[in-house]
C-alpha positions in Angstrom: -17.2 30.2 55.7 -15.4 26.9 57.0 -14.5 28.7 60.2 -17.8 29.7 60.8 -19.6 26.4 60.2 -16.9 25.0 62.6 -17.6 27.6 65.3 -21.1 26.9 65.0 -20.4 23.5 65.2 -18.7 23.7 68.6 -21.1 26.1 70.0 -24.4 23.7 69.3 -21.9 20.6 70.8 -21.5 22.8 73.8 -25.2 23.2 74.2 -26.1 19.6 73.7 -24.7 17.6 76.2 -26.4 14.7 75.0 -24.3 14.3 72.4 -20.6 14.2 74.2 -19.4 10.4 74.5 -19.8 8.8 78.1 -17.6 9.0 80.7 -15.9 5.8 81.8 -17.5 3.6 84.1 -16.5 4.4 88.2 -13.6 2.1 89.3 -14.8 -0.3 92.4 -12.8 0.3 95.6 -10.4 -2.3 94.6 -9.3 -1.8 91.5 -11.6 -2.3 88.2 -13.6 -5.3 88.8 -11.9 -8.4 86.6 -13.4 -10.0 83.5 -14.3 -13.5 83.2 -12.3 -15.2 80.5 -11.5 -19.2 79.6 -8.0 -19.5 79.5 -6.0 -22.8 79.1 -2.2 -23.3 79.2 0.0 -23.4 75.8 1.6 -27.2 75.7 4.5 -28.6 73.6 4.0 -31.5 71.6 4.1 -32.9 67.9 0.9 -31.5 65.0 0.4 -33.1 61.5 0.3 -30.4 59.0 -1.9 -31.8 56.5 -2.8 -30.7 52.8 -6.6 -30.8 52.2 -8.7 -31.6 48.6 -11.4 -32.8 47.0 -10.8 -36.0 45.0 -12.7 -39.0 43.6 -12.1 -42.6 43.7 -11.5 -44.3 40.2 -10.9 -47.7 39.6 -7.1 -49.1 39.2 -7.6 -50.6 36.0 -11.1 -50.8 33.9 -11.6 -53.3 31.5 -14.4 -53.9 28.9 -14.4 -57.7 28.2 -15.0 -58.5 24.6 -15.1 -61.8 22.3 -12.0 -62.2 20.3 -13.9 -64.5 17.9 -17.3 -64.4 16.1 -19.6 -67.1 17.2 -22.3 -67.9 19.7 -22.6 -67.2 23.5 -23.8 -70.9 25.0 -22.6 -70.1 28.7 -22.1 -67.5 31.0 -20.1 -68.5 34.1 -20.3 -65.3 36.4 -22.6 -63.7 38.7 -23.6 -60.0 38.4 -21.3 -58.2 41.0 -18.8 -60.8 41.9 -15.4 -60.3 42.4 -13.3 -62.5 40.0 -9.7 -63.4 40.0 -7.6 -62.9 36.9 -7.8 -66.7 34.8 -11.2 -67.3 36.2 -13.5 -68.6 32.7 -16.5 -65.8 32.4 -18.0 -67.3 29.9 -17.9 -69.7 26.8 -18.2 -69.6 23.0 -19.6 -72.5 20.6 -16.2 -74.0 19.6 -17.7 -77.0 17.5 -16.8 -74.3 14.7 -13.4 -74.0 15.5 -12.9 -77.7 16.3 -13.8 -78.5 12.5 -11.6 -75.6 11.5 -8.8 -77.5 13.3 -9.1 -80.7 12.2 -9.2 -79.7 8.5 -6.1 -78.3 9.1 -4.4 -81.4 10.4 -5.7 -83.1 7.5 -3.8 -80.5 5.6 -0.9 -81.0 7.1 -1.0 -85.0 7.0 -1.3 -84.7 3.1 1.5 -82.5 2.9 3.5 -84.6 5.1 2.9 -87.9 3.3 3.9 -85.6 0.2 6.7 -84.2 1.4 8.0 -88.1 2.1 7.0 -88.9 -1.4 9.9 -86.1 -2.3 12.1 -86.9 0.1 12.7 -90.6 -1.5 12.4 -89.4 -5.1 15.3 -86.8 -4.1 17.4 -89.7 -2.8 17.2 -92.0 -6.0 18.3 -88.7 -8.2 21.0 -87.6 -6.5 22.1 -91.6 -6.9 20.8 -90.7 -10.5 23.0 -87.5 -10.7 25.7 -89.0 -9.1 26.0 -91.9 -11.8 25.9 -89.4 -14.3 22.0 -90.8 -15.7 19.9 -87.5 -15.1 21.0 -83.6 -15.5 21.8 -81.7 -12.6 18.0 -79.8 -14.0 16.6 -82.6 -12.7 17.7 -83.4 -9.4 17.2 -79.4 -8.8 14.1 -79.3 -9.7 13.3 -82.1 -7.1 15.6 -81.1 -4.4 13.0 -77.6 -5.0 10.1 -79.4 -4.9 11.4 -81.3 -1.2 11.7 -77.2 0.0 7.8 -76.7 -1.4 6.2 -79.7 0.9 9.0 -77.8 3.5 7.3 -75.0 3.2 3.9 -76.1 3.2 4.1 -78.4 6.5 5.2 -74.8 8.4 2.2 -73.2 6.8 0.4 -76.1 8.4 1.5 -75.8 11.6 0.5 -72.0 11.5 -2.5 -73.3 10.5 -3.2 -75.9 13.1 -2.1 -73.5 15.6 -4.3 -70.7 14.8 -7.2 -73.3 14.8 -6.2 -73.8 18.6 -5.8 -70.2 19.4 -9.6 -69.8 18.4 -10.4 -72.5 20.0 -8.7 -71.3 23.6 -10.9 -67.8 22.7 -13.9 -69.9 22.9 -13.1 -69.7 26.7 -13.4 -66.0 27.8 -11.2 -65.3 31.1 -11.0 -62.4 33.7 -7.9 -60.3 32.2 -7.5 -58.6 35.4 -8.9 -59.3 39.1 -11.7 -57.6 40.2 -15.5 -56.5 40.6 -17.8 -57.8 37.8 -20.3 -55.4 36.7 -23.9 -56.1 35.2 -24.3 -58.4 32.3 -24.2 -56.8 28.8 -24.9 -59.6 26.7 -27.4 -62.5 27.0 -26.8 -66.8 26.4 -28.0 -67.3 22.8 -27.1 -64.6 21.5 -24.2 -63.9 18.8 -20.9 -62.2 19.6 -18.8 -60.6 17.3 -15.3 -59.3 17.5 -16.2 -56.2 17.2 -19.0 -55.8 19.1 -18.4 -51.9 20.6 -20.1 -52.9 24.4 -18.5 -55.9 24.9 -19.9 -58.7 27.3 -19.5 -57.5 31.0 -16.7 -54.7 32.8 -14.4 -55.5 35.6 -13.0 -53.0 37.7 -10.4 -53.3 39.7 -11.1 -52.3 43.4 -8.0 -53.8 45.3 -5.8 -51.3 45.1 -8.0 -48.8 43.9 -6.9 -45.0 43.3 -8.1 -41.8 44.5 -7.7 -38.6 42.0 -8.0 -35.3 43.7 -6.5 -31.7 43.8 -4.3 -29.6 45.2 -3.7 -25.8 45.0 -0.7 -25.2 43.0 1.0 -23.6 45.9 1.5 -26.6 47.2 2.9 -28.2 44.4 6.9 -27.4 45.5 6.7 -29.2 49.2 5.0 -32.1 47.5 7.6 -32.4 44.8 10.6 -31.9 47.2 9.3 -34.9 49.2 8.3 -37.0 46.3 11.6 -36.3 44.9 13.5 -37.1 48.2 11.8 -40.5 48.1 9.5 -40.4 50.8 6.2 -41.9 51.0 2.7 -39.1 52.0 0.4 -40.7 53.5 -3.2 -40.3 52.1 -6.3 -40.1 54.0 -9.8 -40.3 52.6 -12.7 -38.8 54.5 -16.3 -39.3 53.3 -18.5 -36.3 52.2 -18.8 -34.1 55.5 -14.7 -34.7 56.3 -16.1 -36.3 59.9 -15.0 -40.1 59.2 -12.0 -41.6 57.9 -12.7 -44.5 54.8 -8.9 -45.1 54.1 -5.3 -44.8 54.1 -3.2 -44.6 51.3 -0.1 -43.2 50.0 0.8 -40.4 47.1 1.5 -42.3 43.7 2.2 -39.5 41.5 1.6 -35.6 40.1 0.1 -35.0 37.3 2.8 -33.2 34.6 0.9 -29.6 33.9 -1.3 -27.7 36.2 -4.9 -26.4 35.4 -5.2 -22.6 34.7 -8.6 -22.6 34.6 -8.6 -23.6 38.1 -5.1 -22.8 39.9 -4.8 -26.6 41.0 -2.5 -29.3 40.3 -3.8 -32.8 40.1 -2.7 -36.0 42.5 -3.3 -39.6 42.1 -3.1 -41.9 45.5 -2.8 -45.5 46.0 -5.1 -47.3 48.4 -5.3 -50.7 49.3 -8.8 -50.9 49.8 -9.2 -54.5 51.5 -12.6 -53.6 53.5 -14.2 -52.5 50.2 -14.8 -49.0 51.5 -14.2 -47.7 48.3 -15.9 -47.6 45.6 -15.3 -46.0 41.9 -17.1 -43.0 41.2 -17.3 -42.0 45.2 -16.3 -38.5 46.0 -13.9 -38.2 49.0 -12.3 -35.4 51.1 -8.7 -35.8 50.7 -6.1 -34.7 53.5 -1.9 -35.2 52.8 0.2 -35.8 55.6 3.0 -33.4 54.4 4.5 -33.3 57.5 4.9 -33.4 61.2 6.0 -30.4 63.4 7.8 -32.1 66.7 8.0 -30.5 69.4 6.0 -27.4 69.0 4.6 -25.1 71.3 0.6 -25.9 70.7 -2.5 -23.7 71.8 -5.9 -23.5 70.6 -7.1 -21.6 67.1 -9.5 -19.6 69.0 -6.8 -17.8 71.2 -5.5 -16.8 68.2 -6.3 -13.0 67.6 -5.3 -10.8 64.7 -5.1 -7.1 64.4 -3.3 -4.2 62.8 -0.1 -5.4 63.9 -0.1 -9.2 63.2 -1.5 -12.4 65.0 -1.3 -12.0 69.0 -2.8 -13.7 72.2 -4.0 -12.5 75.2 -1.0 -14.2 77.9 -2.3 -13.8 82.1 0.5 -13.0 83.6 1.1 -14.1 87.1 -0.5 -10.9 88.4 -3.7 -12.5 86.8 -3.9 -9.6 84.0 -3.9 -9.8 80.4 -1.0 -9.6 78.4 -0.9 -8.8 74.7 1.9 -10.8 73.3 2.8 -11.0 69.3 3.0 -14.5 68.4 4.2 -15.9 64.6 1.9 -19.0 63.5 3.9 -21.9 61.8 0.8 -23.6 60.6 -3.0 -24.9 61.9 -4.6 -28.3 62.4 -7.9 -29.0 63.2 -8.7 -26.8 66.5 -4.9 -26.0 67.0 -2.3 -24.0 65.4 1.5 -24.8 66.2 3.5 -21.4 67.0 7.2 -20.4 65.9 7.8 -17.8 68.4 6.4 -15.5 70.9 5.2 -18.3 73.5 6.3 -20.9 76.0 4.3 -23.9 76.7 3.0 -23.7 79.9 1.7 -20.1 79.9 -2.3 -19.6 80.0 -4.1 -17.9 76.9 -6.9 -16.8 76.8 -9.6 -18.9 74.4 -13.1 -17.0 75.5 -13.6 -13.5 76.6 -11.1 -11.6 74.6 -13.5 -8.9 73.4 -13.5 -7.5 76.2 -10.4 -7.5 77.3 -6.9 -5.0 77.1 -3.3 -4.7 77.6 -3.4 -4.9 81.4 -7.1 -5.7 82.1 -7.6 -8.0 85.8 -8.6 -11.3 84.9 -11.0 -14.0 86.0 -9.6 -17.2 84.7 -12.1 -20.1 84.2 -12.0 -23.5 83.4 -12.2 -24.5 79.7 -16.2 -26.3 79.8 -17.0 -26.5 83.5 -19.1 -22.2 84.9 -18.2 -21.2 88.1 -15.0 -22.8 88.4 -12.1 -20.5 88.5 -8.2 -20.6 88.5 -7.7 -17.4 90.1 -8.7 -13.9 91.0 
């Protein structure tokens, strides 16, 4: 039965002419006619392989400042979004509370002074006492304990006194670190307490500032070799669409554990950040300088062909045909891709026209951007 449907088969193919593929085009008198291509030459020079991620900038250091002391808020010295230097006073607490609090204890310890003199003398007339043999040795114990109790209690005033001035230096509420104030949280007037959870106002820190992004985990072993050789990657943030550069940093550190959930390892970067250009919270494309092939034989990505047999370009030859030639692609930048082997710089790929185009075919070559010019024939 399979024989005769094939039979059949060839007999209806035989009637149909139709249905038999074309025949190849007629050859002109001189040869088949050439294809127009844009070709341009391969050249030698140095290409930045960079590492490219998503990442978000995130303040240096964040802090929420709070009132170490209970009491009430009679000044604020800041402006909503200044930038502050560490020291600088923020704001001010009533301290005619703490002042009173200090005095008392310097009265304290004046008493206990005065006392402890009083002691001091009646210690010196018993030990003449003891000495002369008119009191017990009870006695002038009991004293020469009661001359360590005044002892005693002047250090507890001290502590005292001192703690009275501590609350009164908290009274005065300074930048702990240097940075951009945010929007006021609290209100003059109103009372403050230690443990108030928002605080009075947040400062980030925005010179340096950071930038957190990732990285496939792939390329966690070349950034770890470099890190670990001691060399500085340089950071570059882009904004949203990639097309403009914000900033230039440098790689800090690697997180210690990779995501699974994602396949990505996390990176933080350093950036100085003296124009302001960023800001916390600001999502940033995120390209790694990981390093820089010298010296390479360069030509454009959209040469670049690939087929059964691996990656290959179409070469013209001197005899202004096209030459398939097997190229091996070290890595890609951009528009251009820096070759390992299988090209010399100098030699003209083609970039446009290579669908039409085989081992052998006669070549128009054209000038990259500019119709009707040619290179040859």
């Amino acid at each position: 039965m399979l024989a005769a449907l094939a039979y059949g088969g060839y007999r209806l193919r035989e009637r149909m002419p139709a249905l038999r593929p074309p025949a190849p085009p007629a050859q002109t008198r001189g040869g088949p006619r050439a294809v127009p291509v844009v070709a341009v030459a391969a050249h030698r020079g140095d290409l930045p392989d960079y590492l490219n991620g998503l990442g978000t900038v995130t303040a240096f250091n964040t802090v929420t400042v709070k009132s170490r002391i209970d009491g009430q808020l009679i000044r604020v010295a800041f402006q909503e979004g200044q930038f502050v230097h560490q020291g600088d006073v923020l704001a001010e607490i009533d301290p005619r509370p703490f002042q009173v609090q200090l005095e008392q204890a310097q009265g304290q310890m004046a008493r206990d002074q005065a006392q402890l003199n009083d002691a001091k003398v009646n210690l010196a007339r018993y030990e003449a006492l003891y000495e002369a043999k008119v009191i017990p040795k009870q006695q002038f114990d009991t004293q020469a304990a009661t001359v360590g109790q005044f002892e005693g209690a002047i250090e507890a005033d001290k502590a005292m006194i001192d703690s009275a001035r501590l609350q009164l230096e908290y009274c005065r509420i300074a930048a702990p670190i240097s940075g951009r104030i945010g929007l006021r949280l609290i209100d003059v007037g109103n009372m403050v307490h230690a443990n108030d959870p928002n605080g009075l106002v947040v400062i980030t820190q925005l010179q340096p500032i950071a930038v957190l992004f990732t990285l496939p985990e792939d390329n966690l072993p070349a950034v770890l070799s470099k890190l670990r050789a001691g060399e500085h990657l340089q950071v570059e943030a882009y904004n949203r669409d990639g097309t403009v550069r914000v900033a230039t940093g440098s790689l800090l550190t690697v997180d210690n554990q990779i995501d699974q959930s994602t396949g990505t390892s996390r990176f933080k970067a350093v950036f100085p950040n003296e124009d302001g250009a960023l800001f916390p919270n600001q999502f940033v494309n995120v390209r790694v300088l990981l390093d820089v092939r010298r010296g390479a034989v360069i030509l454009p990505t959209a040469a670049v062909e690939r087929g059964p047999q691996g990656t290959f370009v179409y070469v013209v030859n001197a005899d202004h045909k096209a030459e398939v030639r097997p190229i091996t692609v070290d890595t890609t930048e951009g528009n251009e891709a820096a070759l390992k082997a299988g090209l010399a710089a100098g030699e003209l790929v083609v970039v446009d026209g290579q669908d039409k185009l085989q081992q052998g075919s006669r070549v128009d070559v054209r000038v990259p951007g500019a119709s009707g010019k040619k290179r040859g024939a």
